[in-house]
C-alpha positions in Angstrom: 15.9 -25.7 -85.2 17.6 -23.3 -83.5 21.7 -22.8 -84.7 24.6 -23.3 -82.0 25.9 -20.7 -79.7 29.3 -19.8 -80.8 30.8 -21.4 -77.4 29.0 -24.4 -78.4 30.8 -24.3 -82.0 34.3 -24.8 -80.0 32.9 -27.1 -77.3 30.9 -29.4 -79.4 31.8 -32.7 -78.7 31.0 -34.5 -82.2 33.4 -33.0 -84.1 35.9 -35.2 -86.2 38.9 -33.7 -86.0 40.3 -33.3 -82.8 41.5 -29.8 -81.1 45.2 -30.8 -82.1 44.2 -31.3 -85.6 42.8 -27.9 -86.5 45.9 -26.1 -87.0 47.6 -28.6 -88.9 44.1 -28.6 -91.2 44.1 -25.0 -92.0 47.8 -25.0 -92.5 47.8 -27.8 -95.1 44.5 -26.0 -96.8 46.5 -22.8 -96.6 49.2 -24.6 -98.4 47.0 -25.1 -101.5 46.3 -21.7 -102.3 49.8 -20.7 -102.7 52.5 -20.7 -105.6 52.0 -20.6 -109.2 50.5 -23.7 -109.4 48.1 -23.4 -107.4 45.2 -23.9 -109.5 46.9 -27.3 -110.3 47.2 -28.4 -106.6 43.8 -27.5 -106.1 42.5 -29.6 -108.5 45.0 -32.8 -107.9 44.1 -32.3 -104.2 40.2 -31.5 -104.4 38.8 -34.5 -102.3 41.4 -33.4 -99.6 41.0 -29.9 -99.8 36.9 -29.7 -99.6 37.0 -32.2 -96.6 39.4 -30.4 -94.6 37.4 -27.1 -95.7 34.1 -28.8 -94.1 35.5 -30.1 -91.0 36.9 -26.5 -90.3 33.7 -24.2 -91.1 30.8 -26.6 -90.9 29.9 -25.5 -87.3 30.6 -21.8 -87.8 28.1 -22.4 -91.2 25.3 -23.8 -88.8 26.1 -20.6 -86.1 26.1 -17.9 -88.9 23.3 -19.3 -91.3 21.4 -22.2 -90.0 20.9 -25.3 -91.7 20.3 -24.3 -95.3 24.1 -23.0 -97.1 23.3 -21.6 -99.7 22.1 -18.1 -101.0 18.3 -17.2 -102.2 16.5 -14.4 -104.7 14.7 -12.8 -102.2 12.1 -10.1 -102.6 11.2 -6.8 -100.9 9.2 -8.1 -97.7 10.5 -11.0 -97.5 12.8 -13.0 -94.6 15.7 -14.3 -95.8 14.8 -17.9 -94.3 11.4 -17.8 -96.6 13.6 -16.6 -99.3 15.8 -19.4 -98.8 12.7 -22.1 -98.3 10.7 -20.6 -101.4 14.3 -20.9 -103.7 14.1 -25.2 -102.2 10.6 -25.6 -103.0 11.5 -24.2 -106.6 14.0 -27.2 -106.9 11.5 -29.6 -105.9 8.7 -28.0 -108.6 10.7 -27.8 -111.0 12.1 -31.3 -110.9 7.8 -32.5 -110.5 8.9 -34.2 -107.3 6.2 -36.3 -105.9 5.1 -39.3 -103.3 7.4 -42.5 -104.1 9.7 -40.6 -106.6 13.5 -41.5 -105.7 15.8 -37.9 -105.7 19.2 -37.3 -105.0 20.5 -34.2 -103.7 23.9 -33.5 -104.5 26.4 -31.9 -101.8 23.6 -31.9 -98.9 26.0 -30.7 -96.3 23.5 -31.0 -92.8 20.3 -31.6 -94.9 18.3 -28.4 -94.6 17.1 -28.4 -98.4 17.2 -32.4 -98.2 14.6 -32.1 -95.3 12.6 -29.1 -96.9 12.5 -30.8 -100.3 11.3 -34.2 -98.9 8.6 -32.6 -96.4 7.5 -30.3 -99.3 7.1 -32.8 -102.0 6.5 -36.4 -100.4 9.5 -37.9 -102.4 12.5 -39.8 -101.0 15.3 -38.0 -100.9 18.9 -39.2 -100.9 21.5 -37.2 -99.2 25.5 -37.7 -100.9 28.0 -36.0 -99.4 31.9 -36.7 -98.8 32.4 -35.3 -95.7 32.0 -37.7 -92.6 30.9 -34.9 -89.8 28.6 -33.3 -92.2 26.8 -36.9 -92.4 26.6 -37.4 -89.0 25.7 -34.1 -88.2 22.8 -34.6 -91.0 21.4 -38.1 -90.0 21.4 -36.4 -86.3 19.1 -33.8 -87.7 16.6 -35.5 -90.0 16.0 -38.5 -87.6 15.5 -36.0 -84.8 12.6 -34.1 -86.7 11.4 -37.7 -88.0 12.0 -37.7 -91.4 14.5 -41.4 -91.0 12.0 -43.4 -93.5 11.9 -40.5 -96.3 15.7 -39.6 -96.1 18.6 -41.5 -96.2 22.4 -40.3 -96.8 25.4 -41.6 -98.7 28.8 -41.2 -98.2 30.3 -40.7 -101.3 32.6 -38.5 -104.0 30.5 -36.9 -106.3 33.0 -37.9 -109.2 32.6 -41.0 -108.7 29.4 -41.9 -107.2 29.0 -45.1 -105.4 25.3 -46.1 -106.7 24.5 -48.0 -109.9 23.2 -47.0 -113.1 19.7 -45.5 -113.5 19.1 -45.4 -110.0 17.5 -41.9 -109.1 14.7 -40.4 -111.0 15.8 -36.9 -110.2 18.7 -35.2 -109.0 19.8 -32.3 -107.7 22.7 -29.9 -106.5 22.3 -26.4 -104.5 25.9 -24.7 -104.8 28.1 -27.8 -104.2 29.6 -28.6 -107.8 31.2 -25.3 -107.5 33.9 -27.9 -105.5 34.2 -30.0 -108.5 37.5 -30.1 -110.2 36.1 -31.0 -113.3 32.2 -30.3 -114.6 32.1 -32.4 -117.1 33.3 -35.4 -114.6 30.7 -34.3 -112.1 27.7 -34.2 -114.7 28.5 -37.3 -116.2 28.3 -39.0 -113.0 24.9 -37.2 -112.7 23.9 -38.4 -116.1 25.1 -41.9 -115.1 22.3 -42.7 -112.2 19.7 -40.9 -113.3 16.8 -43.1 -114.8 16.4 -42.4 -118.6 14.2 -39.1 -118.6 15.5 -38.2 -115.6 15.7 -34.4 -114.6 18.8 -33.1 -112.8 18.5 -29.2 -111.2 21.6 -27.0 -110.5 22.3 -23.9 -108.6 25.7 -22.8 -109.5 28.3 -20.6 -108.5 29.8 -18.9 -111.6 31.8 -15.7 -112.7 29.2 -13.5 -115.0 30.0 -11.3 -118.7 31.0 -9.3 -116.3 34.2 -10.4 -115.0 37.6 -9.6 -116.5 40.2 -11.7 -116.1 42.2 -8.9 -116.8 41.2 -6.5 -114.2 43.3 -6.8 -111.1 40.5 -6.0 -108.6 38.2 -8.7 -110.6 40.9 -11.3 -109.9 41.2 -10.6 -106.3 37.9 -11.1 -106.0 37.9 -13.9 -107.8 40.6 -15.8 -105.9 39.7 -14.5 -102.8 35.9 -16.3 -103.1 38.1 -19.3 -104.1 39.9 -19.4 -101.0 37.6 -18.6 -98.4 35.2 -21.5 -99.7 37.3 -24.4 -100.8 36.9 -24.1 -104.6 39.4 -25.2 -107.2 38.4 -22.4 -109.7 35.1 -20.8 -110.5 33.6 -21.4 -114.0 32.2 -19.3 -116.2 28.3 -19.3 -117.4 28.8 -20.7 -121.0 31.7 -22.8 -119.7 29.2 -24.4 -117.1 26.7 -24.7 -119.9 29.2 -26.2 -122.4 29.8 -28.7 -119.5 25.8 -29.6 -118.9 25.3 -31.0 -122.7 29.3 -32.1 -122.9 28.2 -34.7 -120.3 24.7 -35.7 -122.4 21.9 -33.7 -121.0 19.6 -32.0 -123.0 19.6 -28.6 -121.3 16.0 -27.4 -121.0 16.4 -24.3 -119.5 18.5 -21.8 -117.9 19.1 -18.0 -116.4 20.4 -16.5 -113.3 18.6 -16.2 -110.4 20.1 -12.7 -109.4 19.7 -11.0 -112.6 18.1 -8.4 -111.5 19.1 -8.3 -107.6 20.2 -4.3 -108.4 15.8 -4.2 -108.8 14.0 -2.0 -106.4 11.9 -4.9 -105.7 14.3 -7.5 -104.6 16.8 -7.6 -102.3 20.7 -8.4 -103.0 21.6 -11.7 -102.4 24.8 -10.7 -100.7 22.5 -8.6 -98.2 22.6 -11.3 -95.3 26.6 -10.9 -95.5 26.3 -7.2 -95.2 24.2 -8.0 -93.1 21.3 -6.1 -90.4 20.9 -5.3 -87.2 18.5 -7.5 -86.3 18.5 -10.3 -83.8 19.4 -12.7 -86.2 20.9 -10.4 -88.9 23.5 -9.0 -86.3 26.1 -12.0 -86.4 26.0 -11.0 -90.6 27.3 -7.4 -89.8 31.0 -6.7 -90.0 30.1 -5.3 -86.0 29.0 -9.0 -85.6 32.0 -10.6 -87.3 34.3 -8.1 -85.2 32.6 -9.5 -82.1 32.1 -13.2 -83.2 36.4 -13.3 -84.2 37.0 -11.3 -80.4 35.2 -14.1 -78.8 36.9 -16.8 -80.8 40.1 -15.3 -80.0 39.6 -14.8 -76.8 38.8 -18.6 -76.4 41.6 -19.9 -78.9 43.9 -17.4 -76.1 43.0 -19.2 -73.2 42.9 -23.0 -74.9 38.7 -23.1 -74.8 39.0 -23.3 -78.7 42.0 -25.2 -80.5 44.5 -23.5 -82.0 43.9 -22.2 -85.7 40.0 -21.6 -84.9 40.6 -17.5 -85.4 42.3 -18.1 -89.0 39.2 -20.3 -90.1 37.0 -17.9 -88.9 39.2 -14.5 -90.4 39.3 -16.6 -93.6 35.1 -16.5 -93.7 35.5 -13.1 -92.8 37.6 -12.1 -95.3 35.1 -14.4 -98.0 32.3 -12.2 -96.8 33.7 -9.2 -97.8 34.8 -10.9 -101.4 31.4 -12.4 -102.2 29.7 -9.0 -101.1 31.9 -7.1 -103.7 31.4 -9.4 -106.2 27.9 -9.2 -106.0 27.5 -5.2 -106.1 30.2 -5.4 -109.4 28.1 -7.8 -110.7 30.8 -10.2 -111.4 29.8 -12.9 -109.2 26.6 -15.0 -109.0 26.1 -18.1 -106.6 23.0 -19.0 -108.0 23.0 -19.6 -111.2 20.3 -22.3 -112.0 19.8 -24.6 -114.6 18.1 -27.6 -115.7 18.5 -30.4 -117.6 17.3 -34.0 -119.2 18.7 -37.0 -119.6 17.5 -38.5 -122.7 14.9 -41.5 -122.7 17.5 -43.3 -125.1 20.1 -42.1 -122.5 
């Protein structure tokens, strides 16, 4: 499916929130990242913040990476969609995902792992997500490529999940409880409608050994990934562990996907924000961002696009360069996976 033009981003038709509403959204998310207590205001105000974060970026996402947000391990030879298909399928094999099994993905944002997973395994897979034009934008997508009776999507807050107990016999999350204010919160409401047994599968964003909180160039790196992607704080590794088996899992295993992205045999996962000259890779380059925010400033100029559309998109500018630094210091990973059990006698 092919991704938007960027004069289709500012003319599309089924957004939410209306051209007069953008400014005032980035202004109030703005808002949150400022003062001392901003950590605090970000985690009071999560629901708000992530919303407002979606409605703003969710088309420029779909221009700049298709339907599928989320980073991949990606080796030598290999595209960077395969890499991103082959890192779904691994969900779906690790969970055992099969013909009649019920799974939840977690986050789904427009469906592209939901409708990979689902075509790839046979199961029935459950879409949750909290933000309304994501949804639509989602149903429009899977029933279009006829996938309505093996996919279905609910609208809902991942801390507090609107299904009942036992429900799901898998579940699963691709770099979406990065947004949750509180792990332990998020997991247990995992833990909570899963079946007994149940596996639940994670791709997580996380700060590595290697960060110092003490380092000033660390911290802006840090902060700055925060900001340009809605996030109320990023966790560390044992803190998201500690968090896994605080909530009641058994954790069965774990390790980061991008280990060893420096290898000569695999490609850095921050390569598609640096970037390559390549029909699709161009938009990636800092020459294609240059030319992307000249367009969208252009259009914001003469009232095609609402005012506040060239903030959002410097904002994901700026986040580009962030998550590429963290990556080559090795400070940063957006992948790392994990998986757990819920206990028969759970």
């Amino acid at each position: 499916m092919s991704t938007p033009s960027i004069f289709e981003i500012q003319q599309n038709s089924e957004t939410i929130i209306s051209r007069e509403e953008v400014k005032k959204e980035i202004d109030e998310y703005d808002k949150l990242f400022q003062g001392a207590d901003s950590h605090e205001k970000r985690k009071n105000n999560y629901m708000t913040m992530v919303n407002n974060f979606y409605d703003l970026v969710t088309d420029f996402y779909e221009y700049g990476w298709g339907d599928s947000f989320h980073f991949a391990p990606r080796f030598k030879g290999e595209t960077f969609p395969e890499s991103i298909a082959r890192s779904e399928h691994f969900i779906a094999s690790r969970l055992g995902l099969r013909p009649g099994m019920k799974v939840i993905d977690i986050g789904c944002g427009v469906g592209g792992p939901l409708r990979t997973i689902a075509r790839f395994s046979g199961a029935h897979v459950t879409g949750l997500n909290n933000n309304a034009y994501q949804i639509k934008r989602a149903t429009k997508k899977t029933n279009s490529v006829g996938l309505s009776k093996q996919a279905d999507f609910l609208k809902s807050d991942f801390m507090n999940i609107s299904a009942e107990d036992n429900t799901f016999d898998a579940a699963y999350a691709i770099e979406a409880t990065c947004h949750a204010p509180d792990k332990v919160g998020c997991f247990s409401e995992i833990y909570r409608i899963l079946k007994p047994g149940g596996l639940f599968c994670c791709y997580e964003w996380c700060m590595t050994e290697n960060y110092d909180a003490k380092n000033g160039e660390h911290k802006a790196i840090k902060e700055g990934i925060e900001v340009g992607n809605g996030l109320p704080d990023i966790a560390s590794i044992p803190s998201v562990l500690e968090s896994v088996k605080k909530a009641g899992f058994e954790l069965v295993e774990a390790f980061d996907h991008h280990a060893n992205s420096q290898s000569p045999n695999e490609v850095p996962w921050y390569e598609p924000l640096s970037g390559t000259f390549s029909v699709q890779g161009f938009r990636h380059t800092q020459l294609g961002r240059n030319t992307t925010h000249f367009f969208v400033t252009y259009l914001e100029k003469f009232g095609v696009a609402p005012a506040g559309t060239t903030r959002v998109h410097e904002m994901l500018s700026l986040t580009a360069q962030e998550l590429v630094r963290g990556g080559q210091l090795q400070i940063f990973t957006p992948d790392y996976y994990f998986l757990a059990r819920k206990p028969l006698d759970g």
